[in-house]
Phi, psi and omega in degrees: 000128166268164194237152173269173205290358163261009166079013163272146192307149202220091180244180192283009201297336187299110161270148162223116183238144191227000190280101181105324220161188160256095208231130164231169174194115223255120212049241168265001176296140138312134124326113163294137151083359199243089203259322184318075200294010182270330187313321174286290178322305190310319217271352205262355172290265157016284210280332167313306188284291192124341178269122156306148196218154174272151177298340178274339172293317203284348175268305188303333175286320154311315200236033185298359168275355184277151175278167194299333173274317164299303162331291223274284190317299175311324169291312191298316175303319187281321164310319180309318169276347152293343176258047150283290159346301202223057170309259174332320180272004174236139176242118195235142198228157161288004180226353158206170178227134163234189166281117191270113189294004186270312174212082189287128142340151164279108155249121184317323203299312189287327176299306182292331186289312209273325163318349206227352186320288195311322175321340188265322159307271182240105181288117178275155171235060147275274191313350179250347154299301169329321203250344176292295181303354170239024171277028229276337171165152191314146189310127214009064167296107197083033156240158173216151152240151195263144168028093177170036173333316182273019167252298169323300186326317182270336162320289185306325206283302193290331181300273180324309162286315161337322190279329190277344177281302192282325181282345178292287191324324170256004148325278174344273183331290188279027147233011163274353194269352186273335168307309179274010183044074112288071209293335179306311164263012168282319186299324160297312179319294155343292184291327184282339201272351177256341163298333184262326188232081210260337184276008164292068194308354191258341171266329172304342187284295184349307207275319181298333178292350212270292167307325169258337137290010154257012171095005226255015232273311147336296177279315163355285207295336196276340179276351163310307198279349188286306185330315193291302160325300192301308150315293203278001150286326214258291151319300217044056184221177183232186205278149176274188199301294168000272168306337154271325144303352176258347151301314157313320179294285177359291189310312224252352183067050182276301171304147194230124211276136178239146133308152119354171160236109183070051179199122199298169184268144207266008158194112019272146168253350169283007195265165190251115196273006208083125189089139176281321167288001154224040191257144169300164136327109173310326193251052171288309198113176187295174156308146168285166170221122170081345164236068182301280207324276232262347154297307172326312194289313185309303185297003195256307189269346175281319161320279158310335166284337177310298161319300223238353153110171204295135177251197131222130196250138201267106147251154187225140165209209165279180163293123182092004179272346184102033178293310184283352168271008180250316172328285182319306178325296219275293147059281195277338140306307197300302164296009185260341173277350182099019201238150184286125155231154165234150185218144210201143165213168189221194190215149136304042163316179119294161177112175203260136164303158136185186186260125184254153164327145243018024207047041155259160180262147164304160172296180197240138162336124191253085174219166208278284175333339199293020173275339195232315157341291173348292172307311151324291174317311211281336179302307190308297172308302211274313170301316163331320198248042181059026169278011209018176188335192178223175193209146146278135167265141224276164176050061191220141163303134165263181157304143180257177210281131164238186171269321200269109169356321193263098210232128182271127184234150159277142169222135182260000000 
């Protein structure tokens, strides 16, 4: 183990994550004290290129409004203070600075690049998981440095291919998940690739053929019209033909809705696929009707807390709208996975919420505010007793506000 010039131990254990922001860490530690935001740049230029760079690049890049002795002056203090940090990982010479390859950092940037290396041949999809999951967000996002314009430039520029990298990579990713009719993560896959890229039209086709061959034919149809918006606010053009021939077939019931393969089907989604290992719970209950779209995103959001460990996520409406029928769908996924779900529902009553044996909940405070109580109280509780946070679920419609007390909200 080497140790830096403040004695704390220097291993190859140091991450740089650049992905979202700026992040350093010796493991799971943040580095104290390493605030310098020119300081940052260097190190995240450095680590981008891969290359030792001169010391006259490295002014210029930082101070290029500075004359050539300042500039020249201004590198050596951020060098000096990077190594108090990072000694061992950097190798500074009198004509350049790098990365010491004996003990370079883990960097996403670099990780994600070797992940997607093979991909341009024959795409494994671990590695194109690999490299989604460390896409975390555009290349210093919300980071700035003042007066340092060619460090944007190059920033922006690196941004950009990076970005262009990650929609391959989910590209890649949602049509092997479509080979295999996984359908549940082609369809997430879809919404980050469109998320980054909302103007694709060839992933809005993907994602409506998607939905609807997964039984989906309702949301199928609302991403034609989101699709549709979307050209024409953004663009001002409208979808091409292609895509409008492949809505009509939709509009027309053309298309033929698949089961999964070793997976019940997500509308109906409580329906009997055949087989006892791809039968729901009998006492799931009827098929949702009509709310595919919003089911699709709980589960979707159900997924992601799944990564983060137990949540408890809140839908609310009127009475009779299907909250307990979507419960059930993800429920009935959840337990064919193997996964704990718990479950509860309430009323705006009198009385205090709180978790009774089986997971049902007590009535709930019966007051005009109690749309937003509910949540609170039960939150309150629910950490008490380890449920961990709480989440509205995102893109889901709230309700709008009534007068009369009684109000329903569902909890997973």
């Amino acid at each position: 183990m080497v140790r830096g010039s403040r004695g704390a131990p220097m291993t190859n254990t140091l991450r740089l994550e650049l992905f979202g922001g700026f992040r350093i860490a010796e493991g799971t530690t943040p580095l104290p004290g390493f605030t310098y935001s020119k300081g940052k740049a260097l190190l995240a230029f450095l680590a981008v290129t891969g290359q030792p760079c001169g010391r006259e690049t490295l002014a210029a890049l930082l101070w290029s409004e500075l004359p050539d002795n300042e500039a020249r002056t201004n590198l050596r203090v951020v060098l000096s203070n990077l190594r108090q940090f990072l000694a061992p990982s950097l190798l500074i010479t009198r004509e350049t600075v790098g990365l010491n390859p004996q003990y370079r950092p883990w960097i996403d940037v670099v990780a994600f690049q070797q992940a997607l290396e093979p991909s341009r041949g024959a795409a494994d999809i671990g590695q194109l998981q690999a490299a989604v999951t460390l896409y975390r967000g555009d290349l210093l996002a919300g980071f700035t440095v003042p007066d340092a314009s060619p460090f944007d430039e190059w920033a922006s520029g690196q941004r950009e291919r990076l970005r262009q990298l990650a929609m391959f990579a989910l590209h890649e990713l949602a049509t092997r998940y479509v080979a295999r009719r996984t359908y549940l993560a082609g369809i997430e896959t879809l919404n980050q690739l469109l998320a980054l890229d909302p103007w694709r039209e060839e992933a809005h086709r993907q994602l409506m053929d998607l939905y609807t061959r997964s039984g989906q034919r309702s949301a199928a149809l609302a991403q034609y019209a989101l699709c549709r918006q979307v050209l024409a606010d953004e663009l001002g053009v409208a979808p091409a033909d292609e895509t409008r021939v492949l809505y009509q077939a939709i509009l027309a019931n053309q298309l033929e809705a698949r089961v999964p393969d070793g997976a019940p089907a997500m509308t109906p989604l409580l329906a009997d696929t055949g087989g006892a290992n791809n039968r729901p719970p009998a006492s799931a209950g009827p098929p949702l009707v009509g709310r595919s779209a919003e089911l699709t995103r709980l589960q979707t959001v159900w997924r992601r807390l799944a990564e983060t460990g137990p949540r408890l996520v809140v839908l609310s409406g009127e009475v009779g709208i299907g909250k307990i029928a979507a419960r059930r769908g993800v429920r009935a996924v959840g337990e064919w996975r193997g996964e704990r779900v718990r479950c509860g529902a309430c009323l705006c009553r009198g009385g205090q919420p709180r978790l009774e044996p089986g997971g049902r909940l007590a009535p709930l405070p019966a007051r005009r505010d109690a749309a937003r109580a509910p949540a609170r109280s039960v939150a309150a509780r629910c950490r008490a007793t380890g449920a961990g946070g709480l989440d509205h679920a995102p893109g889901l419609a709230r309700s709008r506000p009534v007068d009369r007390p009684c109000r329903a909200r569902a909890f997973l």
